[in-house]
C-alpha positions in Angstrom: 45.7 152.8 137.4 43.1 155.3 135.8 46.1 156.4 134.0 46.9 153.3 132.7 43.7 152.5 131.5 43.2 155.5 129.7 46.5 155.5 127.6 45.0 151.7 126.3 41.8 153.6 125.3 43.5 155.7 123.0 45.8 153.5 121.9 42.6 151.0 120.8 40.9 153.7 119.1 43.2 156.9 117.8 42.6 156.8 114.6 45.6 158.6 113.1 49.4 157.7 113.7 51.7 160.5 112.6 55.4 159.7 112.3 57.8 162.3 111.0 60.1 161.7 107.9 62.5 164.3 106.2 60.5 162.8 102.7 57.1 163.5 104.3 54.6 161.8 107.2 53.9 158.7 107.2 49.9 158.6 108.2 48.0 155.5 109.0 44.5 155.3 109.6 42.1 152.6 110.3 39.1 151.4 112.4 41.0 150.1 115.9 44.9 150.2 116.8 47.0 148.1 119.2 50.2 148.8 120.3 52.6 146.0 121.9 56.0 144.8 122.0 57.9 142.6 120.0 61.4 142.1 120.6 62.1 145.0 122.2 60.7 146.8 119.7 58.0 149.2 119.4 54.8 147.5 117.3 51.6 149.1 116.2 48.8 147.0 114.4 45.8 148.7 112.5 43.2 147.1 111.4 40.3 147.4 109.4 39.7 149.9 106.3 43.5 150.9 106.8 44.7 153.3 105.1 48.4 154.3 104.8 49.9 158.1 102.9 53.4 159.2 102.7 53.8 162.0 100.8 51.9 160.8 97.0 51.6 157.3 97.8 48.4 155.7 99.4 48.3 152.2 100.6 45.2 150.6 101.9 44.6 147.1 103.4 42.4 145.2 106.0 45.1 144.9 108.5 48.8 146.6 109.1 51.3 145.4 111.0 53.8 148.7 111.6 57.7 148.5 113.2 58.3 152.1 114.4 61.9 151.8 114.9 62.0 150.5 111.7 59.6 152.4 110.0 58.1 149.2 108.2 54.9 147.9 107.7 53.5 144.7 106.7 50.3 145.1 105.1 48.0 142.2 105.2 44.4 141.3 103.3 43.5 143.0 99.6 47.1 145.6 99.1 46.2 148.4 97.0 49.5 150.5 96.5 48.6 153.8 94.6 50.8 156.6 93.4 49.4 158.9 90.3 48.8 156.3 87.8 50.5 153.4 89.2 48.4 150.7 90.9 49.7 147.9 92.8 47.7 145.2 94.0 48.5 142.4 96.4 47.2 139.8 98.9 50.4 140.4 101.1 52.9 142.7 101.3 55.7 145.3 102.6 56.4 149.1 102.9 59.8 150.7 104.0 58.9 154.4 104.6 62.5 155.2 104.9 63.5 154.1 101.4 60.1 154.6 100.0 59.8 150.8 98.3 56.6 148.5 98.5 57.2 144.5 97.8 55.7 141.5 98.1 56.7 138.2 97.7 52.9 136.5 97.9 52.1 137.5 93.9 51.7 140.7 92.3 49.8 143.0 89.8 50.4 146.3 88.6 48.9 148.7 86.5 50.2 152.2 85.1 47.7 153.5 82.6 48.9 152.0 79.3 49.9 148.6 80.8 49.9 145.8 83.4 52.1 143.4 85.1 51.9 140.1 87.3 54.5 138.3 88.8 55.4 136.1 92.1 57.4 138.5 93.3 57.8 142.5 93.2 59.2 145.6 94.1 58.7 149.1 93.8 60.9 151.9 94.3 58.5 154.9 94.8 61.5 157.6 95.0 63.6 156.1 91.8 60.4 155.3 89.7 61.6 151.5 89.2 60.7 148.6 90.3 61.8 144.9 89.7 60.4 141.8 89.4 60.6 138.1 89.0 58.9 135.1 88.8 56.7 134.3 85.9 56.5 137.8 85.4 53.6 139.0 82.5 54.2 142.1 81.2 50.7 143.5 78.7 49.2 145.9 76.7 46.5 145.7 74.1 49.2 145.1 71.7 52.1 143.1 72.7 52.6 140.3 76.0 56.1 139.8 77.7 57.0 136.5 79.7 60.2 136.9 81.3 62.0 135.0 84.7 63.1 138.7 85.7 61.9 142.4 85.1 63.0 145.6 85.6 61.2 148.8 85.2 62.7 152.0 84.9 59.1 154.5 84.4 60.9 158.2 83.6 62.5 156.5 80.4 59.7 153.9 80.1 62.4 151.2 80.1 62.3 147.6 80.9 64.9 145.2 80.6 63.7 141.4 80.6 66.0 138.4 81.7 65.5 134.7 81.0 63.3 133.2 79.0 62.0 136.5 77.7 58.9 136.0 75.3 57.1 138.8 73.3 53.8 138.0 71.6 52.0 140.6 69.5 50.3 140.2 66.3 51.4 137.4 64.2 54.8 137.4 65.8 56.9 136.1 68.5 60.4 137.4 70.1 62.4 134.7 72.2 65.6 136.0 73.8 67.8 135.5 76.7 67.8 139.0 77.6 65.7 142.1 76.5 65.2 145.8 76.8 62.3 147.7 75.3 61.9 151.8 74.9 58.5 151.9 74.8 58.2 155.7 73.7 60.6 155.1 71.0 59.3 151.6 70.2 63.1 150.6 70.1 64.3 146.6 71.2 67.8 144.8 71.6 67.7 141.7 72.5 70.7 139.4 73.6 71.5 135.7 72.8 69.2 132.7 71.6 67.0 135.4 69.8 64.4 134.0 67.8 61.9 135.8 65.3 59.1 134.3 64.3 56.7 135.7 61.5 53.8 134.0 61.3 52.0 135.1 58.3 55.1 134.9 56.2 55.9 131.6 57.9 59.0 132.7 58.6 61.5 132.1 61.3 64.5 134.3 62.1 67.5 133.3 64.6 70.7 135.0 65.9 72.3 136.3 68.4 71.6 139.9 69.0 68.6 142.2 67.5 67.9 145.8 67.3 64.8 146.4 66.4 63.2 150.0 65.4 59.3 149.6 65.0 58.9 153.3 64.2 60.9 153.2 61.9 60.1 149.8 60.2 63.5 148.5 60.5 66.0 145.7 62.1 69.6 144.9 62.2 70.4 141.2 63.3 73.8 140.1 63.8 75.6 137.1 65.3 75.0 134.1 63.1 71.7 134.9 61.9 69.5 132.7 59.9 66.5 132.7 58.3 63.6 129.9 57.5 61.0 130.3 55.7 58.3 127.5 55.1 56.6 127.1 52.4 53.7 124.7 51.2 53.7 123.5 47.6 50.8 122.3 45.5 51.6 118.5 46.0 51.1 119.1 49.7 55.0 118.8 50.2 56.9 121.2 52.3 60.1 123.4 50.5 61.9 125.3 53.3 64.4 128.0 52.4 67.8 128.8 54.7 69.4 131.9 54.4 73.0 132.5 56.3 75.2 135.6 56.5 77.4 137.2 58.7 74.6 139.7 59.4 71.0 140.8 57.8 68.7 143.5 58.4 65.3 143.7 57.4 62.9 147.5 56.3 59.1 146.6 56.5 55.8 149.3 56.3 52.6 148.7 54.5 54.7 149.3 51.2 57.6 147.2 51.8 59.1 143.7 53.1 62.6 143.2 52.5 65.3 142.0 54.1 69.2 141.8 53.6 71.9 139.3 54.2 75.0 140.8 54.5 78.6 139.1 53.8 79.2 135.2 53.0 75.8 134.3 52.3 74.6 130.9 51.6 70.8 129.8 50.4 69.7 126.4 50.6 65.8 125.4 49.3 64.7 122.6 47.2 65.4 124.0 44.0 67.3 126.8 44.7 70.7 127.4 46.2 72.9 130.5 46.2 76.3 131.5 47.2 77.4 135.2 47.6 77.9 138.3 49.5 75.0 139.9 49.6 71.2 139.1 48.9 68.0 141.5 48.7 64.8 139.3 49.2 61.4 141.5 48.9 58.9 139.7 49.8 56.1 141.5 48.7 57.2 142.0 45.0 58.5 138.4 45.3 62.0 139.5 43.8 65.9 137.9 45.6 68.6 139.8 43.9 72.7 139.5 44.2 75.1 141.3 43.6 78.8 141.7 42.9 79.7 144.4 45.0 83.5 146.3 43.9 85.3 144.7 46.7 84.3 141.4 46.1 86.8 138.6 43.9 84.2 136.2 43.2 80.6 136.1 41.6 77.6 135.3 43.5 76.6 131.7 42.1 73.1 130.4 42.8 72.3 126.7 41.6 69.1 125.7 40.1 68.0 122.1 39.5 71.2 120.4 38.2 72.5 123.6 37.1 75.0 126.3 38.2 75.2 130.1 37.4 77.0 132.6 37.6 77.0 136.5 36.8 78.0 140.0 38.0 74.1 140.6 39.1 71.6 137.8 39.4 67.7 138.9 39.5 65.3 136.2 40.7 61.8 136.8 40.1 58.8 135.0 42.0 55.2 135.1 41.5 52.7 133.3 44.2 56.3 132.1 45.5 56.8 130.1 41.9 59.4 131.0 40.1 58.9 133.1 37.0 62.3 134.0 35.7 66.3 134.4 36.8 67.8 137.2 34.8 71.8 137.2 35.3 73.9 140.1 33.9 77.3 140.6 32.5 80.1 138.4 32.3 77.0 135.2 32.5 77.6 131.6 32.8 75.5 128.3 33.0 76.8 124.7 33.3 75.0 121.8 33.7 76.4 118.3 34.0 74.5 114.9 32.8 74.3 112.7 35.0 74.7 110.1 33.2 78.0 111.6 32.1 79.3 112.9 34.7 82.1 114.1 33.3 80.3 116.3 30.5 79.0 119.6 31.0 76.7 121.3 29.0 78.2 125.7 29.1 77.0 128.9 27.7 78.4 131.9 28.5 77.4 135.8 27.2 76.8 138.9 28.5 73.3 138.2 29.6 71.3 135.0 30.4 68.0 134.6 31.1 65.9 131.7 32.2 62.0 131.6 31.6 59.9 129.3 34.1 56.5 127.9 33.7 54.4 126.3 36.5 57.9 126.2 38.5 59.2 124.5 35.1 62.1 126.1 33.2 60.0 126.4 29.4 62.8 128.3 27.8 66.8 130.4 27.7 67.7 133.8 26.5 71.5 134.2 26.0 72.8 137.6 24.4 76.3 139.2 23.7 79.1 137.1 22.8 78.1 133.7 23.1 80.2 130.6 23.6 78.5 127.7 24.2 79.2 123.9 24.6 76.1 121.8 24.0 76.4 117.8 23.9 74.2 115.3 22.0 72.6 112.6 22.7 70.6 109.3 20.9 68.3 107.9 23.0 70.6 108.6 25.8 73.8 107.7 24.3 76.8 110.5 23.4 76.5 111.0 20.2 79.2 114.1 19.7 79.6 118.0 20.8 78.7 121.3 19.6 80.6 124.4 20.3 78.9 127.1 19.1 79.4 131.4 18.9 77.1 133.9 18.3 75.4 137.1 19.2 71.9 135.5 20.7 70.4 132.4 21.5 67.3 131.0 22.1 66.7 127.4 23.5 63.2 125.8 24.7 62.8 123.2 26.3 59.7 120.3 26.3 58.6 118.4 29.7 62.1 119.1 31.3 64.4 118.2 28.3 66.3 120.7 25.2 63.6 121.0 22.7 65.0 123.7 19.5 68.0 125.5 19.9 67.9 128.7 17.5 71.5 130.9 17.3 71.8 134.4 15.7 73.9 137.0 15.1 76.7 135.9 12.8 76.5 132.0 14.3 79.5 129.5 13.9 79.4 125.9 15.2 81.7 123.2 15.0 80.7 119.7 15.5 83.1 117.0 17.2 82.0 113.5 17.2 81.6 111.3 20.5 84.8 109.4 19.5 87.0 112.5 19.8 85.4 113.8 23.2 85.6 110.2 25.1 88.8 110.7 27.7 89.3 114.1 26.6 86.3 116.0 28.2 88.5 119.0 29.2 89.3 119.7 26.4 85.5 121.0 26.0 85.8 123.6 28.6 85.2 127.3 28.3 87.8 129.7 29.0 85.2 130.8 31.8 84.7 127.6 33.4 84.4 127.0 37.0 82.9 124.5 39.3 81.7 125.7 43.1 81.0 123.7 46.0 77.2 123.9 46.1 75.6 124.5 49.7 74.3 121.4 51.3 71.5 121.9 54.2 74.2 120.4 57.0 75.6 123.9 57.1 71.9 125.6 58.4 71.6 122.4 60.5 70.3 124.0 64.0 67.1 123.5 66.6 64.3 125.3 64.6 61.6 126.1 66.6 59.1 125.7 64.2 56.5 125.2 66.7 56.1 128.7 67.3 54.8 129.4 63.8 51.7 127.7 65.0 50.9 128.5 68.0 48.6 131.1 68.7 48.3 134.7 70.4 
């Protein structure tokens, strides 16, 4: 009976467990110990200032609940989990000395230095260096916040990959994707379906289906039905929102540059402004959108201003305080205009070059050079009143509130005059050799759930 009795005293008291494991002992200390039974099974409970150590890891607790066959505990009352930097906290959790892995499924935060996470739920794989989590899981620096559904953490590559309604805030931006992984060494990011960018100082909005993102390096390639929305407030109040849609885009930024470009059948949409080619360069910060004919391509990049189309092997678009100050098209240039309320007229001037002057957003005056043909209609208080075709070597046309003001033609000029009888019922026959119509973009094309909410929300 002494016996007895005396085995209990130790048992109430010891205040170190050993218990062997080929990865190191597991050692648990604490104020009082009781052993029992449960199940069959071997139990030992510690409690008070516990303390837990297998080999680098340190757990402490107010109370521990420890299956010896198992080689689990439960660890009950303010969880600390410590291993070099790493810091877990809990209210309520697990640790499997066999494989090494503390969880919890009663909420979670950890710490490692240069961040810290919270979730629902978490687990951490001391041996792998990984861990997972999920539910409303927060990921945080002093730069950047990630909401996800899921996490995993892979710490020798300093790799996470986020799943469902991933969410990256930093300053003035936003990431939304499905699916996410981030190098944080190398500052690289892919992110899968639904993504979203949003820019909020440039009020702009990006969406597609896959990103890879190189913030070292100050570059992006987005593919997968991308497109771009920018918003921007004019001086009447009124909102003028360009679209941009290509097959694919990517986008160079520092403290020098902002430019991005859409690559391969690319249409622009805005209020005054609407574009059709194969590739566009927007910079931002010099306020310049430029396209290109590129060798391969059969067709001219077109780009429709006001009630007029043109066309060119290079077309330079230049912006100051986002108002347009001039459109420059090179080589083989074209403009057409139709009137609207003749329909079937349209005013044409074609030459090498072909410049438009703007003023306060308002066109003020054209610059046409090498080998001009021209078609230009007239009018008497609104009625036809004949056609002039027209050759030369330059030309010069201002214009007055919105209408043709003086036309001035040089270099060797001809012009031929037809009057409106002759032209009634025979409008083709006033066509240039050059002449084309193209189906201008209509916004039903970029029609797609904008989030533009996210431009105001903030950080």
């Amino acid at each position: 009976m002494k016996n007895k009795f005396l085995i209990l005293i130790i048992l109430l008291f010891l205040p170190a467990i050993i218990f062997s494991q080929d990865r190191g002992n597991l050692v648990v200390i604490g104020d009082s110990l009781i052993g029992k039974v449960i199940d069959g099974e071997n139990v030992r409970e510690v409690i008070g200032n516990v303390i837990m150590t297998q080999d680098e890891v340190r757990i402490t607790c107010d109370r521990a609940v420890q299956f010896i066959k198992q080689n689990e505990a439960e660890l009950i009352g303010n969880v600390v989990v410590t291993q070099d930097t790493i810091r877990i906290k809990t209210s309520r959790g697990f640790y499997n000395g066999n494989k090494m892995i503390a969880y919890s499924t009663n909420g979670i935060t950890l710490t490692d230095g240069h961040y810290h996470l919270n979730s629902k739920i978490g687990y951490y794989y001391f041996e792998e260096n990984r861990s997972f989590f999920t539910g409303n899981v927060n990921l945080y620096d002093n730069e950047t916040e990630m909401t996800s559904d899921t996490l995993y953490y892979f710490d020798n590559e300093n790799k996470s990959i986020g799943k469902g309604n991933v969410k990256v805030n930093s300053k003035n931006s936003v990431l939304i994707a499905d699916s996410l992984i981030n190098y944080r060494d190398t500052e690289i990011t892919f992110a899968y379906e639904n993504v979203v960018i949003a820019d909020k100082k440039e009020s702009m909005l990006i969406l597609s289906d896959y990103l890879e993102d190189n913030k070292k390096a100050g570059s992006s390639k987005i593919e997968g039905n991308p497109l771009l929305v920018q918003v921007d407030t004019l001086d009447n109040g009124s909102l003028d929102t360009l679209y941009i849609k290509s097959v694919s885009m990517e986008s160079f930024k520092d403290s020098s540059k902002n430019v991005l470009i859409a690559k391969d059948s690319v249409n622009i949409f805005s209020k005054n402004l609407n574009s059709i080619n194969s590739e566009t360069y927007f910079d931002q910060i010099r306020g310049e959108i430029r396209f290109k004919k590129k060798v391969e391509d059969t067709a001219q990049p077109i780009l429709w201003y006001s009630n007029s189309q043109l066309s060119g092997d290079s077309i330079n678009i230049k912006l100051i305080d986002k108002k347009l100050k001039d459109i420059k098209v090179f080589e083989n240039s074209m403009l057409v205009s139709r009137n609207e309320k003749y329909p079937e007229r349209y005013e044409q001037i074609s030459g090498d070059s072909l410049f438009l002057f703007f003023m306060n957003d308002t066109l003020n005056n054209v610059e046409v050079t090498g080998k001009i043909l021209s078609i230009y209609y007239l009018y008497d208080n609104g009625e036809g009143n004949g056609v002039l075709k027209s050759s030369g070597e330059r030309m010069r046309i201002g214009f007055e509130d919105g209408s043709v003001g003086e036309v001035k033609l040089y270099g060797s000029p001809a012009t031929e005059y037809y009057p409106d009888q002759k032209i009634v019922g025979n409008e083709r026959d006033f066509l240039l050799p050059t002449f084309n119509l193209f189906d201008r973009p209509i916004k039903k094309i970029f029609e797609r759930k904008i989030p533009f909410n996210l431009l105001e929300e903030k950080k």
